[in-house]
N, C-alpha and C positions, 0 to 999 in steps of 0.2 A: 321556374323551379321543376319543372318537369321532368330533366334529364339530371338534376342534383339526386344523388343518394338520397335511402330512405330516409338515413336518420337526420338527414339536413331539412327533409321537406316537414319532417313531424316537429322536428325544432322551429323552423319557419310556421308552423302552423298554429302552435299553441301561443307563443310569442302575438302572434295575429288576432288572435281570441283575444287574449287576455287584455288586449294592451285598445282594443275595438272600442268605440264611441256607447257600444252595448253595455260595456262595465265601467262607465262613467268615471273611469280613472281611479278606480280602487279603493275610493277613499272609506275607510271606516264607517261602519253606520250607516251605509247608502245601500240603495239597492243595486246598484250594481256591484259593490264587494260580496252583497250576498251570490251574486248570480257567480260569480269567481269562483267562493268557495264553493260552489256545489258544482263548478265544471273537473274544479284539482280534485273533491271526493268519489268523481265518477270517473276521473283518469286511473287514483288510487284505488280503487275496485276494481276498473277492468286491470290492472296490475296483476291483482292477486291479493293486495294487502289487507289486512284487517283493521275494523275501527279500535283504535287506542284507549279509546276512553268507557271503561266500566261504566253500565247504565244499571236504575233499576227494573227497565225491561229487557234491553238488550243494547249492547255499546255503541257509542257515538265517534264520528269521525272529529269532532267538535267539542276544545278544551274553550268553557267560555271564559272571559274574565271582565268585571268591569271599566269603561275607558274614561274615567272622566263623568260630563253629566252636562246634558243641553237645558239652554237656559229659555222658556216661554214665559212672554210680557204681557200681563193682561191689564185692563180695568185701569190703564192709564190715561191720569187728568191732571189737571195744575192752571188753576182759576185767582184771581185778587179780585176781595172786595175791596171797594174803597166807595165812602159819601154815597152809599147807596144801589153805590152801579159794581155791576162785577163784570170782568173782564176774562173770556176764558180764550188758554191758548191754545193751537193747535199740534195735536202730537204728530209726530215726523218732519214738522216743519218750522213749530218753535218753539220744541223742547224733546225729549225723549228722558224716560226713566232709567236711569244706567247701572250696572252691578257694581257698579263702584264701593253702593250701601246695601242697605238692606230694604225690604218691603213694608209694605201699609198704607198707613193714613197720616198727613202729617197739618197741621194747622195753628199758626202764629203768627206774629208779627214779623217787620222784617228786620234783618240789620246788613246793610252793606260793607264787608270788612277788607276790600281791597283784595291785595293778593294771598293774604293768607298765609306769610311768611313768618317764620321767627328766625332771628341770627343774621339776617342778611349783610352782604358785605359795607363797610362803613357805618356800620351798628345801624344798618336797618331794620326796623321792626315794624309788621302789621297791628298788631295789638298792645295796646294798652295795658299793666301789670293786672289790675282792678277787673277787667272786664268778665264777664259768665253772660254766655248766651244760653243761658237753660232755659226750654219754653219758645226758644226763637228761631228764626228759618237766616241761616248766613248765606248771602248772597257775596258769593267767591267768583273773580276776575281769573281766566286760567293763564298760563303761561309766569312772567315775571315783570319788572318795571322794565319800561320799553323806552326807545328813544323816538322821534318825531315819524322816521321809518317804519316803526312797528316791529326793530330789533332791540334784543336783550343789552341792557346798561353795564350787565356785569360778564359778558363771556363775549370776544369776538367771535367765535364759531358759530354758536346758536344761541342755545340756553344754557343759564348752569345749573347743577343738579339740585338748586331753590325750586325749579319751576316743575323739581319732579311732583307727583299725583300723592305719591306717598310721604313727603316732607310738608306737601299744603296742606293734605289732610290728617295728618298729626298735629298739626299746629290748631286746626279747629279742632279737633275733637277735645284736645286740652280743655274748652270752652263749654262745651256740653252742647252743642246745638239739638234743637230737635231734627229738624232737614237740612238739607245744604244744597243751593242753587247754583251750579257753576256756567257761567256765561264764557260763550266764547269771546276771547276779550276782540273787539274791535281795532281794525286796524294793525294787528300783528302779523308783521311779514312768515307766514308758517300756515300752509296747506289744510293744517288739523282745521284752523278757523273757520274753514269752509263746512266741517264735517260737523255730526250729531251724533255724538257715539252711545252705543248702547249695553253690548255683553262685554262687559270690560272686568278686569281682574278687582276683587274687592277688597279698599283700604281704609273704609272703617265701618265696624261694625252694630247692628241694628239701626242706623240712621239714614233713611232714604234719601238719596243722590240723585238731581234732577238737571241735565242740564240744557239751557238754553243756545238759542243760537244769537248768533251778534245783533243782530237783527229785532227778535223778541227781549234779546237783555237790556238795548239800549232802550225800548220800547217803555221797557217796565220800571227802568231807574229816571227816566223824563217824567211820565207819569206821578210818580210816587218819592222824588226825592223834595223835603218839605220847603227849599229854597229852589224849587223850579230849574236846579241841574241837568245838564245831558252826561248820557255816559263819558262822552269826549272828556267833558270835564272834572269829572269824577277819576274818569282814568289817570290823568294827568297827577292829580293830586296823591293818587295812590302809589304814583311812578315816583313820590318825592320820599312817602314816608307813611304815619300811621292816618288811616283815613279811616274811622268809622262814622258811620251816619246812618239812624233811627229812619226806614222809609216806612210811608204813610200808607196806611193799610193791613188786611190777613191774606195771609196764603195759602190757600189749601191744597194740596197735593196728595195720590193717591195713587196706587199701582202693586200690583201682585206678581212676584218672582217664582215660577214655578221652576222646580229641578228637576228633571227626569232621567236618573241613572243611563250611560249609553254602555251595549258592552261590546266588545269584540270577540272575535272567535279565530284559535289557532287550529287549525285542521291537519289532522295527525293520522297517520298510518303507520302499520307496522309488520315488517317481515319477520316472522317469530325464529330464534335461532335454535340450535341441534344442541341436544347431548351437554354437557358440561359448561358451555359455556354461552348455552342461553339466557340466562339468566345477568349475563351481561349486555351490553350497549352501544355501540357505535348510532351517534341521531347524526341526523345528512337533515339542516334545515336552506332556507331562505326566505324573505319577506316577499306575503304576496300583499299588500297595500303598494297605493303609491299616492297622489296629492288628489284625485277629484279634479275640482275645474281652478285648482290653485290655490285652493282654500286655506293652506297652508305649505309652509317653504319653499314658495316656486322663487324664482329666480328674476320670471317678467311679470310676477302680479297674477291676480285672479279676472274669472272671465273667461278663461278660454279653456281647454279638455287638456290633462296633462297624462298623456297615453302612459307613460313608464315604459314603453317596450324595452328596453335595456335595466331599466329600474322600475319592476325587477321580475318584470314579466322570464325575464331572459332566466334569475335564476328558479324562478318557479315549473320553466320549462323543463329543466336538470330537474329538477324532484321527482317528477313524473315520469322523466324517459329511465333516470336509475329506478325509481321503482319497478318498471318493468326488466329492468336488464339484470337487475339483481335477484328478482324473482325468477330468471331463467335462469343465474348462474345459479342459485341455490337449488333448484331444480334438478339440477346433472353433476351435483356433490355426491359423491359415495355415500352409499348408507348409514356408514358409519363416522362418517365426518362429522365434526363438533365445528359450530359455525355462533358466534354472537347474534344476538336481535337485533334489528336497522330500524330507525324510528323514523318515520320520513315525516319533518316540520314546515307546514307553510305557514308563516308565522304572519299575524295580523300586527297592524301597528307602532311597525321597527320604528317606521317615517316620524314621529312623532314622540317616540324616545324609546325604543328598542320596548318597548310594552311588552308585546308577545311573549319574546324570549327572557323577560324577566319575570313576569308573571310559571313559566314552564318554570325555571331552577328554581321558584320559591314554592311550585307546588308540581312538582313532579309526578309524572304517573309511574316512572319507578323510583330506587334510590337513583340517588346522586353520584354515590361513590361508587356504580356499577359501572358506570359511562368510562370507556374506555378513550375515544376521541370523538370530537363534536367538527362536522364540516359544515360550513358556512359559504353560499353563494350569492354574489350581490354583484348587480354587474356585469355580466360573463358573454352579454351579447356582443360588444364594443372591443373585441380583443383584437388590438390593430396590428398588423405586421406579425401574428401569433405571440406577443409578450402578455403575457398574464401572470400578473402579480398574486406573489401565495405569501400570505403571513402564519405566521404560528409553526414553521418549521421546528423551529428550538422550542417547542414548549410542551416538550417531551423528551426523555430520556433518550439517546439513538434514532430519534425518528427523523432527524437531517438526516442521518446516512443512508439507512432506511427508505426514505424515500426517493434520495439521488437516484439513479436506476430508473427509475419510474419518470422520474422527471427528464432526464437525458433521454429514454425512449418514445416521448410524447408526440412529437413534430412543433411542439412549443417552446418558446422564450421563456423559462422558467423567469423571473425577476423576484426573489427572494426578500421579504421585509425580515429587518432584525426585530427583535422582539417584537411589542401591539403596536406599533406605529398604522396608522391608518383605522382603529379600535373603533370605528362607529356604524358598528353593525351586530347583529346577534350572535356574534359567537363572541364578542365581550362577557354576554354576561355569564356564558359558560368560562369563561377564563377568570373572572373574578371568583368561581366555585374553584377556582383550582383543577379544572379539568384540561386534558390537550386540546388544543383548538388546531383546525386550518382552516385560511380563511381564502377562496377567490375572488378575484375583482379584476378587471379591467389595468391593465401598467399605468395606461396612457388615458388622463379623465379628458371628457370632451365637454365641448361647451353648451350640449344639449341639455344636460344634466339637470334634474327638476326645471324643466321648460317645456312645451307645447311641442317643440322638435324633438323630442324623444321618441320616434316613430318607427313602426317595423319594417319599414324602407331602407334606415339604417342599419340592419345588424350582418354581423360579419358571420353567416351559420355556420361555416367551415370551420371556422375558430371555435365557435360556441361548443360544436359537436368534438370537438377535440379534445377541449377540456371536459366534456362532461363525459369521455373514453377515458380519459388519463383518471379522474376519480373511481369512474368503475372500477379502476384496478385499484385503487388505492382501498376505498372501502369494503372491497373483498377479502382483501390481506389481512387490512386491520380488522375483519369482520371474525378473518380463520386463522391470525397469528396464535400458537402458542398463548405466548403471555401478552398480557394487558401492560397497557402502555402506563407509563409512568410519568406525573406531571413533573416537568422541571420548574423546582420555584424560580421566583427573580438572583437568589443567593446563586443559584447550579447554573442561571442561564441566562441570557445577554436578554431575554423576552422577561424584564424586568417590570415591575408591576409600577414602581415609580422609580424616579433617579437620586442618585446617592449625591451628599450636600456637594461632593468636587465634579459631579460629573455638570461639565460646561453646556450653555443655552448654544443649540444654532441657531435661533430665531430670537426676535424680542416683538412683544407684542406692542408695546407702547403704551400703556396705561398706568395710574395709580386705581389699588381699588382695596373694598374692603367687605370684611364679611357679614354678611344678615345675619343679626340675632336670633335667628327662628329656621337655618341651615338652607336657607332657600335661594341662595345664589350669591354673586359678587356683585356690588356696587363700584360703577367706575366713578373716580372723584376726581380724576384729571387724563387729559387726553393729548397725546406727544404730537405735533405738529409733525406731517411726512410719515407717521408711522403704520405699520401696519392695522394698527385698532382704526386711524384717521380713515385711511383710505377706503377700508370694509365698511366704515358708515356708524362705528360707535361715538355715542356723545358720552357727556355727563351725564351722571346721573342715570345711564340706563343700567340693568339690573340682568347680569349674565347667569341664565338657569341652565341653560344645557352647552355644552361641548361636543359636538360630533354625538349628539343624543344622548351622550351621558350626563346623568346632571352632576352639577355643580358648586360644592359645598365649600369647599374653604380653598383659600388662597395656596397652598397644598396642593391640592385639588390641579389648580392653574398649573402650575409649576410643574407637577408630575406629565400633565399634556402637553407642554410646551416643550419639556425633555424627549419627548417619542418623533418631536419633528424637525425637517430639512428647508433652507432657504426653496420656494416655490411650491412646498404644498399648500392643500387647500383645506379649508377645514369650515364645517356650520357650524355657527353658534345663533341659542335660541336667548332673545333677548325681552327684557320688557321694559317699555316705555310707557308711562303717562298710563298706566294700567291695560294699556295692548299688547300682548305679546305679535313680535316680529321677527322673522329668520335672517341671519346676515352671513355672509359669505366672505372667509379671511384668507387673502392669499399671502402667505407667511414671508416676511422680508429678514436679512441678518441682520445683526446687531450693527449699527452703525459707529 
């Protein structure tokens, strides 16, 4: 790098920082996201910029917001007496307390009720019309009736959506139990069975949720079932139909679920604008998180450093260097120039559903309606062959034309999206306010992409620094145009918000599904053999919350995303199974 221009080596440099084993892969809530934001706050100062956020001493570079809330497991036990002797098990190895339920003390008898279906196919049923378990501990088989393999009777693929988390535990709580002991069922061909799951998404409530491993469950139904049964056999019986059985003994269980609010912090600077039209807005944001050690949405799993250099270190580098470059150009504006305020965003928490940036438009540090255009960077190190894809052209009044000029004198591949196609980033949620968006990214997505190979080795600086010249000019323009840009709705402009009932799918996703009562996502209840959904890895039964980080409310909802895409994009979607949420990756096929 030594003989590369300045501005390629300070792009290369920050990019290296950011993206370093030092900041632990960005992820929210770590200390190395902290050590990030206070490198962008002291790039942002030596800019020139000032803190955005009104203090009672004096303001902060730091809009905080809370992200959710970690879960600590204390004072967990889970003991049987029986004939005098008590038997206690061991936590991490043959049970764990799960957030499935809720917290305390729990102490009863027991009852073994199978798998805890209602409705099952062939008018199968776990329970009895008669039964109440009020006062009793249901000791729940997980998954569904299996065959001699340890695969599902009723779905060749896997499971079907009987054996979801939220369908078994409906069915008991119908019941009243006091706790619920779920064992891993024995013998079922499925990876989980290995596993003891712990902070897991919660499906019913005040009722603590214990579950065993195959190992302790069969342990504890030998023991304790009053004809001297093994789980083997028990199993079996439950694979046929209703199996309840009174086991001999109390159970006592106990464990304390602490929440501890976690928050994130978007870090905000701002170039104050001149004269008249100060008081309006142009924000230049990009996301500075990215996964940690995989903790969420990687691609190869957790375990290993997931650097983001390209994502999104790359666009957090552009924040910084326009900070600077826009503090020189406003610098050697005539006196009397009327110039907008620039609000430079590095937005915490895109990765995990555009948080940051939705938290800013619902609580703004100025109006809303002041904001003249919002740019958006994600990406912008990977720009191969110079093509760099810009979305939000049309979603403004003349700003395609407008910007052509600008984009012809780049030395870039301009590659132009029509309307939000590609929408899973922070300037979504400035386009859902009705504001212009531009968005950059990368044309050409690479295979690094949330993986451990996302490295500063990779980035293409020449390009990077190209694009981050070509917005210089842009957001100077739009910083010193005259007039304020005007949003085009989806009626004035092809950057349409959803698709109208004739405009045609290019893609099909392949599923049947339907929507939660409680606006929390789509349940899949059938899944097309060859199809898109197949091949990305959805079953039955699992429960789609987010789309490309937006979440995911009604079947609408689907159709509107489905409409913004082309045979071969790609698209995440955030899913949940068995009360784990898990990231799946859809590369979009046509309709066949």
């Amino acid at each position: 790098m030594n003989d590369a221009p300045e501005s390629e080596r300070i792009f290369n440099e920050h990019i290296t920082v950011l993206s370093s084993p030092w900041m632990e892969g960005r992820l929210p809530g770590t200390p190395g996201m902290e050590q990030a934001r206070r490198y962008v706050e002291y790039w942002f100062d030596r800019a020139g910029l000032e803190p955005a956020i009104a203090g009672e001493d004096e303001p902060s570079w730091r809009q905080p917001f809370q992200l959710g809330s970690s879960r600590e497991f204390d004072g967990q036990t889970l003991r049987v007496r029986a004939n005098d002797a008590v038997e206690d098990f061991e936590l991490g190895t043959d049970f764990e307390l799960t957030g499935l339920g809720g917290d305390g003390s729990i102490e009863g008898e027991m009852v073994f009720v199978g798998y805890s279906i209602d409705g099952g196919p062939d008018e199968y049923e776990s329970y009895p019309d008669d039964i109440d378990l009020s006062g009793k501990i249901a000791v729940m088989l997980r998954f569904e009736p299996m065959d001699d393999e340890g695969n599902s009777l009723w779905n060749d693929r896997r499971w079907s959506r009987n054996s979801t988390f939220s369908r078994k535990f409906d069915a008991v709580s119908k019941r009243n139990p006091a706790g619920v002991i779920l064992i891993n069922t024995p013998g079922a061909n499925d990876s989980r069975v290995d596993m003891l799951m712990r902070d897991a998404s919660s499906v019913i409530e005040d009722v603590p949720v214990f579950m065993m491993s195959s190992e302790a469950g069969s342990r504890l139904v030998a023991k304790h079932d009053p004809e001297g049964r093994s789980m083997a056999e028990l199993r079996r019986l439950a694979d046929q139909g209703t199996t309840i059985v009174d086991l001999d003994g109390v159970l006592e269980g106990s464990g304390d679920i602490v929440e501890t609010p976690m928050f994130a912090e978007n870090v905000l600077g701002v170039l104050p604008g001149r004269g008249d039209l100060a008081d309006e807005w142009v924000v230049i944001g990009g996301h500075l998180d990215h996964l940690g050690y995989g903790e969420f949405g990687s691609r190869r799993g957790s375990g290993r450093l997931h650097p983001g250099a390209d994502d999104n270190a790359s666009g957090a580098a552009a924040l910084m260097m326009l900070g600077e470059s826009l503090r020189s150009a406003y610098d050697e504006l005539p006196e009397d120039a009327q110039a907008r305020s620039i609000m430079f965003a590095a937005f915490d928490a895109e990765e995990s559903g555009l948080n940051g940036s939705r938290h800013y438009v619902r609580n703004p540090p100025h109006e809303l309606e002041d904001i003249s255009l919002m740019i958006n960077f994600d990406m912008i190190g990977r720009v191969v062959n110079d093509r760099l894809s810009i979305t939000g052209a049309d979603s403004a009044e003349g700003m395609s034309e407008w910007l052509d000029p600008l984009f012809e004198s780049s030395g870039l591949e301009i590659v132009k999206q029509e309307g939000m196609r590609g929408g899973g980033s922070d300037h979504a949620s400035f386009y859902q306010q009705g504001i212009p968006v531009l968005f950059a990214i990368c044309a050409d997505f690479h295979d690094d992409y949330h993986t451990p190979d996302d490295t500063p080795d990779q980035i293409y600086r020449a390009a990077g620094v190209k694009t981050i010249e070509l917005f210089h000019k842009i957001a100077l323009e739009a910083a010193t145009r005259e007039e304020k840009l005007k949003f085009a709705s989806p009626s004035s402009s092809s950057g349409r918000a959803g698709p109208t009932r004739s405009r045609a799918l290019r893609v099909r996703l392949g599923i049947r599904s339907r929507q939660l009562p409680d606006g929390q996502g789509l349940e899949v209840v059938n899944v097309t053999d060859g199809s898109t959904a197949a091949e990305g890895g959805l079953q039955e039964g699992d429960i789609i919350k987010k789309w490309d980080k937006n979440p995911l409310e009604t079947r609408s909802d689907l159709v509107s995303k489905l409409a913004e895409l082309k045979p071969g994009d790609e698209v995440q979607v955030l899913i949940e199974r068995d009360g784990e949420e898990s990231v799946k990756f859809l590369k979009m096929k046509a309709p066949s």
